[in-house]
N, CA, C and O of each residue as an XYZ file, in Angstrom:
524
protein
N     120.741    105.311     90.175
C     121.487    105.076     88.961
C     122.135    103.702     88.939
O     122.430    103.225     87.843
N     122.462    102.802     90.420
C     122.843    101.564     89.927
C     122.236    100.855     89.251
O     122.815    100.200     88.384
N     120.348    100.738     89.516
C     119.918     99.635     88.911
C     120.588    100.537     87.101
O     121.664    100.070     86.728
N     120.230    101.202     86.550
C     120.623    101.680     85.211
C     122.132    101.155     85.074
O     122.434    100.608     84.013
N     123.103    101.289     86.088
C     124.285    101.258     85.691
C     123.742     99.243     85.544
O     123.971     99.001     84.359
N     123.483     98.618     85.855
C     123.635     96.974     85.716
C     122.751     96.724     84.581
O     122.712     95.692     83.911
N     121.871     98.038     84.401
C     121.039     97.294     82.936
C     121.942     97.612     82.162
O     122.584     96.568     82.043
N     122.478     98.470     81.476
C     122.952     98.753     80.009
C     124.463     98.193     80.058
O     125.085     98.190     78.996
N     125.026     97.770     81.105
C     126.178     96.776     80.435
C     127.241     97.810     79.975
O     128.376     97.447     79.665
N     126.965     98.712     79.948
C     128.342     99.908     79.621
C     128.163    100.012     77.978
O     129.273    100.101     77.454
N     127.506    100.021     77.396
C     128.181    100.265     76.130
C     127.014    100.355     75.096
O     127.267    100.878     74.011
N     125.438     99.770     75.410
C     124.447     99.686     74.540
C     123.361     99.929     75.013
O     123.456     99.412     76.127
N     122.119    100.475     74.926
C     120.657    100.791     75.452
C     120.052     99.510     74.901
O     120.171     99.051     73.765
N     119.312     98.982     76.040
C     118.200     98.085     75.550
C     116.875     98.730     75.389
O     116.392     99.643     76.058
N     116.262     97.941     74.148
C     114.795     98.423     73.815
C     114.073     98.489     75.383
O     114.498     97.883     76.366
N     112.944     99.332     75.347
C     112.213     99.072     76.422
C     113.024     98.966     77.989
O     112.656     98.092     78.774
N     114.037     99.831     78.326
C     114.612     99.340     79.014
C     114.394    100.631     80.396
O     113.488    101.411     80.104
N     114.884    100.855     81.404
C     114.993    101.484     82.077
C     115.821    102.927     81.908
O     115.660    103.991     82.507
N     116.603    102.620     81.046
C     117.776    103.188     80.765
C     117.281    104.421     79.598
O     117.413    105.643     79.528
N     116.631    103.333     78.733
C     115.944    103.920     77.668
C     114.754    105.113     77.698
O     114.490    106.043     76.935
N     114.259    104.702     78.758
C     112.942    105.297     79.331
C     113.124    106.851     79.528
O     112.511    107.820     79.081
N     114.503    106.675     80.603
C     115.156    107.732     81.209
C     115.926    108.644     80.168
O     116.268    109.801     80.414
N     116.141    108.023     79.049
C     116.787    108.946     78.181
C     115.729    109.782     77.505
O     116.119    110.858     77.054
N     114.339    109.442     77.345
C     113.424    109.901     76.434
C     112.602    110.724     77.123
O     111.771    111.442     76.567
N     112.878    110.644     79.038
C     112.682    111.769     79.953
C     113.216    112.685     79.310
O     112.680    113.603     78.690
N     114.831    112.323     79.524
C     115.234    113.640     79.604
C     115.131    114.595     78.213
O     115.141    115.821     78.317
N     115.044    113.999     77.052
C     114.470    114.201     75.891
C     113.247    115.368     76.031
O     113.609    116.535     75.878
N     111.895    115.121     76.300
C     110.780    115.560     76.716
C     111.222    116.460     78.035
O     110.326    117.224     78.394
N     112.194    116.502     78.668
C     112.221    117.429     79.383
C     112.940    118.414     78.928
O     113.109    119.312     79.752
N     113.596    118.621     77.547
C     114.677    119.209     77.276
C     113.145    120.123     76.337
O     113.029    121.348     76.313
N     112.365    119.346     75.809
C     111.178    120.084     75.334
C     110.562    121.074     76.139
O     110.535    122.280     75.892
N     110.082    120.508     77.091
C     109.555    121.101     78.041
C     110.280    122.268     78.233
O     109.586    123.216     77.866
N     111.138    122.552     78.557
C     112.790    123.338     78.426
C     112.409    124.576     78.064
O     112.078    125.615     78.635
N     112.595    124.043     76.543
C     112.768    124.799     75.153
C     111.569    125.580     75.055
O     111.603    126.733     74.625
N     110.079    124.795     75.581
C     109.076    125.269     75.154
C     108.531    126.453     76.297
O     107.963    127.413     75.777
N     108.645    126.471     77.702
C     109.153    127.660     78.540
C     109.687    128.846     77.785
O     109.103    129.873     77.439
N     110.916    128.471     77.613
C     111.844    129.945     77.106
C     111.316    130.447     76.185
O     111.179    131.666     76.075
N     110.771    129.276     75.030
C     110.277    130.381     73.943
C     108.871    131.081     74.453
O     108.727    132.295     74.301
N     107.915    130.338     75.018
C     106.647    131.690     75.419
C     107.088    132.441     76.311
O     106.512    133.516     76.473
N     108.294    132.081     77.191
C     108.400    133.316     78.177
C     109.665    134.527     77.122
O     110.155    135.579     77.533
N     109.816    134.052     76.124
C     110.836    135.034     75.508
C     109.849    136.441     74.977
O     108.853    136.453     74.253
N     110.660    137.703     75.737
C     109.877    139.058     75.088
C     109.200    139.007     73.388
O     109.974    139.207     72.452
N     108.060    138.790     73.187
C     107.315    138.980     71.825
C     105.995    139.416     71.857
O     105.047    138.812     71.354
N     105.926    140.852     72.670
C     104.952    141.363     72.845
C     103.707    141.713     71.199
O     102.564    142.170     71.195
N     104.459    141.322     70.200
C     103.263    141.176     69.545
C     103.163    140.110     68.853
O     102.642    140.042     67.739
N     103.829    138.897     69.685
C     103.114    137.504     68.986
C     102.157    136.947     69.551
O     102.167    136.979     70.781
N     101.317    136.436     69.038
C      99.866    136.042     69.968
C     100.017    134.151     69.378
O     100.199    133.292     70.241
N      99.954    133.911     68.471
C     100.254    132.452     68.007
C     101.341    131.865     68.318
O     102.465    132.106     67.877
N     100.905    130.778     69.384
C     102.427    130.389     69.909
C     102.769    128.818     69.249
O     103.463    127.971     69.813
N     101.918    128.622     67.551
C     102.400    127.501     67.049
C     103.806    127.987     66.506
O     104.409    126.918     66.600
N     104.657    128.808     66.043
C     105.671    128.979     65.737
C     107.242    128.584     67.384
O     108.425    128.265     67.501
N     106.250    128.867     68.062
C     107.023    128.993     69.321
C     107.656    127.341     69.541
O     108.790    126.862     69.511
N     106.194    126.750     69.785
C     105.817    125.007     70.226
C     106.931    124.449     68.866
O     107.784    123.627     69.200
N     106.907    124.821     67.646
C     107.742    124.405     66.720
C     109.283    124.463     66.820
O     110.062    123.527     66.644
N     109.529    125.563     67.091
C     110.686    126.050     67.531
C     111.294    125.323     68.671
O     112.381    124.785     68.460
N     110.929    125.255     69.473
C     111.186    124.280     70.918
C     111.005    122.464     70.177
O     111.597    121.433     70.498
N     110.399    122.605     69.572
C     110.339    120.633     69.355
C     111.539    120.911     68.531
O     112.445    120.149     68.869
N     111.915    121.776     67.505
C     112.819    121.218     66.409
C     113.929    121.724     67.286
O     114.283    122.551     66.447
N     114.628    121.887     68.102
C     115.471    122.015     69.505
C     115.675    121.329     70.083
O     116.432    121.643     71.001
N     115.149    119.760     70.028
C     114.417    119.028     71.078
C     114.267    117.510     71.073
O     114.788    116.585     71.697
N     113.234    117.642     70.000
C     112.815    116.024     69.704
C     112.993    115.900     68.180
O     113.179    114.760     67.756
N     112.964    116.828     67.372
C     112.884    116.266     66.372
C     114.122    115.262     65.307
O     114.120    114.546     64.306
N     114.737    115.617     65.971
C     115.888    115.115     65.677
C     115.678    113.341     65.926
O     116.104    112.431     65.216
N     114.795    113.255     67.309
C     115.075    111.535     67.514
C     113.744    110.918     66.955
O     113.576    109.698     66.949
N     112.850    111.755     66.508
C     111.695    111.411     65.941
C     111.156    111.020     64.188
O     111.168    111.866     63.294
N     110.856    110.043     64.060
C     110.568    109.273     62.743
C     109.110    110.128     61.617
O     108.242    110.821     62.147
N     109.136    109.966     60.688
C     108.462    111.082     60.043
C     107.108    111.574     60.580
O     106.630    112.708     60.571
N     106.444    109.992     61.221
C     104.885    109.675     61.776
C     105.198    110.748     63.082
O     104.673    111.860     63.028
N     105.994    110.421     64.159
C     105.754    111.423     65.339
C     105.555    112.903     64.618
O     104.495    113.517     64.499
N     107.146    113.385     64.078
C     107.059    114.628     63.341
C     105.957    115.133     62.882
O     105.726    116.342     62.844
N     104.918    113.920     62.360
C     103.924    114.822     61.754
C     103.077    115.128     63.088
O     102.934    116.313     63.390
N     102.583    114.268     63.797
C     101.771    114.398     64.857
C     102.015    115.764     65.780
O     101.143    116.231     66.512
N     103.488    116.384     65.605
C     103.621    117.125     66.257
C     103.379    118.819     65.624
O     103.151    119.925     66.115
N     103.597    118.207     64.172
C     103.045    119.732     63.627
C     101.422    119.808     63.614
O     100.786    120.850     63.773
N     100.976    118.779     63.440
C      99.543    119.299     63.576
C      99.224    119.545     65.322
O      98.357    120.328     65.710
N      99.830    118.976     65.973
C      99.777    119.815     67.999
C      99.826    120.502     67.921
O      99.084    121.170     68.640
N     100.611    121.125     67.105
C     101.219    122.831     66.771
C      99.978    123.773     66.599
O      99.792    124.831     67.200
N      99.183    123.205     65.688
C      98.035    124.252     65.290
C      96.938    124.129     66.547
O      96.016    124.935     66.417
N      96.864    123.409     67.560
C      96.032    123.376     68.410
C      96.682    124.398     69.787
O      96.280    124.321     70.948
N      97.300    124.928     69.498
C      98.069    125.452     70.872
C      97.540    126.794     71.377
O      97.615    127.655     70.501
N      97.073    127.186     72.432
C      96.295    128.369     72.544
C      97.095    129.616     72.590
O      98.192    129.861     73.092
N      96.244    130.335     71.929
C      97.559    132.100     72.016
C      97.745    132.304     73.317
O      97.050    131.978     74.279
N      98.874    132.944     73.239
C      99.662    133.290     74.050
C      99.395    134.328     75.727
O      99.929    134.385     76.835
N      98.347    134.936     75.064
C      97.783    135.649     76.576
C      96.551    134.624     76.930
O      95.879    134.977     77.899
N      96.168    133.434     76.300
C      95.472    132.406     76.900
C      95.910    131.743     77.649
O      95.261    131.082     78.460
N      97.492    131.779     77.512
C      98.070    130.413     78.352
C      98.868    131.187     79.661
O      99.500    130.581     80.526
N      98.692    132.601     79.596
C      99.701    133.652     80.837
C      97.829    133.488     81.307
O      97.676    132.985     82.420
N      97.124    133.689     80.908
C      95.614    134.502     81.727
C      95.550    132.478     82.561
O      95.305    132.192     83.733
N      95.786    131.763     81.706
C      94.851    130.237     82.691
C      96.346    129.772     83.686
O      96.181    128.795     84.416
N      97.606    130.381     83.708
C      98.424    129.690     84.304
C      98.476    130.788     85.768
O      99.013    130.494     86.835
N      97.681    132.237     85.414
C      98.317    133.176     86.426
C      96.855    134.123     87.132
O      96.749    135.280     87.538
N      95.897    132.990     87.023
C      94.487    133.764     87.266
C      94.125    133.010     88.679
O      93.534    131.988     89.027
N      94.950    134.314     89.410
C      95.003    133.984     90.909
C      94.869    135.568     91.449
O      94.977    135.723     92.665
N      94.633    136.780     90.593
C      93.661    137.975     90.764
C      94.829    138.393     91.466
O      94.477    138.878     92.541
N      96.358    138.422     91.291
C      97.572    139.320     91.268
C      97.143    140.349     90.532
O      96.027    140.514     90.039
N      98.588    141.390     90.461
C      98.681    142.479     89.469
C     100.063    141.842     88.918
O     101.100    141.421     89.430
N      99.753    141.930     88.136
C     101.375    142.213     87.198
C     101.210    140.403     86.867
O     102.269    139.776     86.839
N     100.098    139.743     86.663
C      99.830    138.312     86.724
C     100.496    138.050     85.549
O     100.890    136.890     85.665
N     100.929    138.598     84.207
C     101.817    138.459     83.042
C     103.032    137.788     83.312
O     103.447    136.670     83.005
N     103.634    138.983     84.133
C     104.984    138.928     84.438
C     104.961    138.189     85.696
O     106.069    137.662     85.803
N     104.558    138.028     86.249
C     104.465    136.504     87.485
C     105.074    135.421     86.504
O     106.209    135.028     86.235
N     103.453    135.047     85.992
C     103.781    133.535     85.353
C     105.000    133.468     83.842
O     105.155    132.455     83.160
N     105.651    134.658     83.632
C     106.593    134.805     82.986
C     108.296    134.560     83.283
O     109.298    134.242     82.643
N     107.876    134.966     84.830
C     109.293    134.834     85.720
C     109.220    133.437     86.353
O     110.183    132.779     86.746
N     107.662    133.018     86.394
C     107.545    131.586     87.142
C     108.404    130.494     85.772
O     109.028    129.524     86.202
N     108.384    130.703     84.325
C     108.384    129.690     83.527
C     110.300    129.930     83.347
O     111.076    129.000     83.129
N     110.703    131.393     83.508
C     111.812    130.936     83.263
C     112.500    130.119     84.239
O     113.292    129.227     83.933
N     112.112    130.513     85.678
C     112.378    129.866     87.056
C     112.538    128.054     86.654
O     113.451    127.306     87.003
N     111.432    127.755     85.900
C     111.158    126.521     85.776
C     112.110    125.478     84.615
O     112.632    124.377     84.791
N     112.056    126.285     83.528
C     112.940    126.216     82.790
C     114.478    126.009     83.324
O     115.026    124.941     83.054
N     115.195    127.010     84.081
C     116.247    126.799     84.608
C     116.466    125.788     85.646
O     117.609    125.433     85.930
N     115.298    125.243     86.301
C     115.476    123.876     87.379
C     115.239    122.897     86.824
O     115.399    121.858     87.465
N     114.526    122.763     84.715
C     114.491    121.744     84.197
C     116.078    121.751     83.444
O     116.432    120.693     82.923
N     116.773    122.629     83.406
C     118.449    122.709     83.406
C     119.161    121.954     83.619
O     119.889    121.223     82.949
N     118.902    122.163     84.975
C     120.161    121.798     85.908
C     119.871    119.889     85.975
O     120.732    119.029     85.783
N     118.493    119.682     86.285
C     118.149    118.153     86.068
C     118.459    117.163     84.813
O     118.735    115.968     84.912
N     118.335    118.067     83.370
C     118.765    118.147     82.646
C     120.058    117.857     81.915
O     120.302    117.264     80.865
N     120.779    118.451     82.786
C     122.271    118.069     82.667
C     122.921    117.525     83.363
O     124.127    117.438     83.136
N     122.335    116.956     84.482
C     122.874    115.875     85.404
C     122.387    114.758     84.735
O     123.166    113.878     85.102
N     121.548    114.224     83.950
C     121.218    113.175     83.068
C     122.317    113.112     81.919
O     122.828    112.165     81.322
N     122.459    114.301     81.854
C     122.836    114.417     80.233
C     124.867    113.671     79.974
O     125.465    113.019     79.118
N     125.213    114.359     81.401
C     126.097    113.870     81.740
C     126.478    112.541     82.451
O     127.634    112.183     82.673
N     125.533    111.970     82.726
C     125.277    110.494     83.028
C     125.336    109.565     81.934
O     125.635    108.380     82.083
N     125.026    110.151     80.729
C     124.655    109.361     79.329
C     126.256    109.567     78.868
O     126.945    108.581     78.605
N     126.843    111.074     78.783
C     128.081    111.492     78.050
C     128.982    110.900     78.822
O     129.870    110.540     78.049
N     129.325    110.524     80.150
C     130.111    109.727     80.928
C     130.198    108.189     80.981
O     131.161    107.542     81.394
N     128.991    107.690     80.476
C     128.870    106.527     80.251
C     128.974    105.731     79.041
O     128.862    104.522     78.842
N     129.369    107.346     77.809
C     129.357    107.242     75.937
C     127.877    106.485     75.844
O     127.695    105.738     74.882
N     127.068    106.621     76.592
C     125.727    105.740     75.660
C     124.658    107.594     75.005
O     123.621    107.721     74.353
N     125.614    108.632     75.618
C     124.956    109.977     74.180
C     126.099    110.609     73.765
O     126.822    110.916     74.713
N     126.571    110.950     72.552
C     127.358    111.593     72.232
C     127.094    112.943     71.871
O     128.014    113.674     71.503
């Protein structure tokens, strides 16, 4: 964090900067996040997980994103594979209960993208460069 603490000068993000980079991590990781909890959230009869992927970006990014990304991301949306496609290719290691494996694996994951999460987050809120 020193080299970051000597780039931004206390008070402003530079374009292209190190600082900047790291904020748009943690951004995309807060997606990443969002987008865990919602397929691992109980919806035993949703199979389309473009409502899900939506749900998690507008949580997420959409807020820092200009109309062009926004759109790019709703049409990602319609490419996203149902939901027992993405438990069968993340947990096809010929367990039992391979559902609920890679279900407990994403919240697991989710909660260690948390904690990383908010040690950034509070790096930005301590430094006022996120409010």
């Amino acid at each position: 964090s020193s080299g970051i603490n000597a780039e931004y000068g206390g008070t402003t993000l530079a374009k292209h900067s190190a600082c900047t980079a790291l904020l748009w991590l943690y951004r995309e990781m807060n997606f990443v996040k969002e987008l865990l909890l919602e397929i691992s959230a109980p919806s035993p009869h949703q199979s389309d997980m473009s409502p899900q992927f939506l749900t998690a970006y507008e949580r997420s990014l959409k807020p820092h994103h200009n109309m062009v990304s926004r759109s790019m991301y709703i049409v990602a949306a319609k490419t996203i594979p149902y939901r027992e496609d993405i438990l069968r290719a993340l947990g096809h290691d010929g367990m039992k209960n391979t559902d609920a494996a890679v279900l407990t694996d994403m919240r697991t994951y989710a909660a260690a993208i948390s904690h990383v999460t908010q040690y950034i987050e509070r790096f930005y809120i301590n430094n006022r460069l996120l409010s």
